[in-house]
C-alpha positions, 0 to 999 in steps of 0.5 A, a space after each residue: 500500500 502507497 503512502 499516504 499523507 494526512 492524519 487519519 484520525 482527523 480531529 473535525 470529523 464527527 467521531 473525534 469527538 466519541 474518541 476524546 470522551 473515551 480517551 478521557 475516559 480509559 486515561 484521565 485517572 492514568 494521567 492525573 495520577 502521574 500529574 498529580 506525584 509531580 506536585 502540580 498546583 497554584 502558579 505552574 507553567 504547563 505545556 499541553 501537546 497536542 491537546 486535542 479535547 478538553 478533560 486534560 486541559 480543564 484539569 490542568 487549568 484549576 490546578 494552576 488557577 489564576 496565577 498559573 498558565 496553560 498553554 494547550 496547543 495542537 495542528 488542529 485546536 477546533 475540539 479544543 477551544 472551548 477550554 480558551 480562557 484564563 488562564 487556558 491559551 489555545 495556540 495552533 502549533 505542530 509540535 514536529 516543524 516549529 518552535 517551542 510556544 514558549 519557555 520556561 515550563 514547569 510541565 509539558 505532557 503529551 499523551 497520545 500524540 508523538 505516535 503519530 508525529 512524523 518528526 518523533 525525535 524534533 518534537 521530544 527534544 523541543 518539548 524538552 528544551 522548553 522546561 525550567 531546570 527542575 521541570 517535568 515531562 510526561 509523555 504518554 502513548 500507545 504501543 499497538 505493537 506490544 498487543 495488537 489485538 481488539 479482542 486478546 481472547 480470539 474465541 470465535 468469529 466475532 473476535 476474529 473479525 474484529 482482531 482482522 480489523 484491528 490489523 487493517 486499522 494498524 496498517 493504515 496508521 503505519 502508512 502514514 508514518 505512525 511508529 507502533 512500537 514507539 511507546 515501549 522506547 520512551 524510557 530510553 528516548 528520555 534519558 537520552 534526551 538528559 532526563 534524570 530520575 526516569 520512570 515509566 509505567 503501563 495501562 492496559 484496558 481489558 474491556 469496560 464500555 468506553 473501550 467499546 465506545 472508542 472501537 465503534 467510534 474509531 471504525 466508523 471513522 475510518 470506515 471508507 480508509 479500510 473499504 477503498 484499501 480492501 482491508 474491509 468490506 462494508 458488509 464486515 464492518 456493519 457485522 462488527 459494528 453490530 457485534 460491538 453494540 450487542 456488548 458480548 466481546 471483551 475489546 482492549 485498547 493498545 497499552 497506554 505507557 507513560 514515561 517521566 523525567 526532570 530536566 537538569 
């Protein structure tokens, strides 16, 4: 399959928005648990990358409060700029290509997003440059790679039709550049980049309804991807669909790795 340019999962489509709750919903206790042992509160500097919906953003903003500061950037802010108010600025920004939108933080989190960044290595030393000594990074994302499968327990027909799926949407993210096994290195790429005190953990969701609710909103969005790459007939995908909906199958997520680290 040729190569083809532009983000697959499109922040303006009408699915977006069905992922970013689930997203919210499966990784937003991960994330603040983390957020959270680094001590965030009144006055911080914070740095989101990539910011896409709001829950992260929102959380961070009453944190900080009034005399802190958020600076929520990503390619595509459309999802993201309800949250623009004090102390909340949303800025459109491609964390691979431009500058740091500042300097000076005392936080910078990703999650989900360098995944998909064609300039993996730019972006992390970028996001790394931007930090006070004594600062904090938490990068966090997905590595399909380590388990590839929608349905771990491939025990009949349903679950075979959706692990096949899963693979076709694996194969589209990777012709377009995603790197899926990037989050297992994380640990590595931070002590690389001159993090100290580096530490990672992993979550991995084995079914709970927002699982369901991320893999119905994901198929649906790349429904015409799969079908015009002949990965999928339209007839599978409606069979799939259904099988989501009648809530029989146990759906996973890619592991979620979190990796973290103090600038010198």
């Amino acid at each position: 399959m040729m190569r083809t340019d532009g983000y697959l999962l499109d922040n303006r489509q009408t699915e977006a928005g069905e992922r970013f709750d689930a997203f919210a919903s499966l990784f937003d206790p991960t994330t603040f648990r983390h957020l959270e042992g680094f001590g965030i509160g009144p006055g911080w500097r914070c740095w989101e990358v990539g910011a896409g919906g709001t829950s992260v953003v929102s959380w961070l903003a009453k944190k900080v409060g009034p005399t802190g500061r958020v600076v929520a950037t990503d390619i595509d802010t459309s999802r993201v700029a309800p949250a623009a108010r004090p102390p909340v600025e949303v800025r459109v920004h491609d964390v691979g290509a431009e500058e740091p939108p500042g300097e000076g933080f005392d936080l910078v989190h990703a999650r989900l997003v360098l995944v998909h960044v064609p300039d993996r290595e730019r972006a992390l030393r970028s996001m790394v440059e931007s930090l006070r000594p004594g600062g904090r990074l938490l990068i966090e994302d997905a590595d399909p790679a380590l388990q590839p499968l929608t349905c771990p327990d491939e025990h009949g027909p349903a679950e075979q039709l959706a692990n096949r799926l899963r693979t076709g949407f694996r194969r589209l993210l990777a012709d377009r550049g995603a790197d899926l096994s990037y989050g297992r290195r994380l640990p590595r790429l931070l002590r690389e980049a001159g993090l100290r005190r580096v530490e990672a953990d992993a979550y991995f969701p084995l079914t709970s309804p927002a699982c369901a609710a991320l893999e119905s909103a994901t198929i649906r969005q790349i429904r015409t991807d799969l079908v015009t790459a002949d990965l999928a007939t339209d007839e599978e995908i409606d069979r799939h669909l259904a099988n989501v909906e009648s809530g029989a199958m146990d759906l996973a997520t890619a592991p979620m790795i979190s990796a973290w680290g103090r600038k010198a």
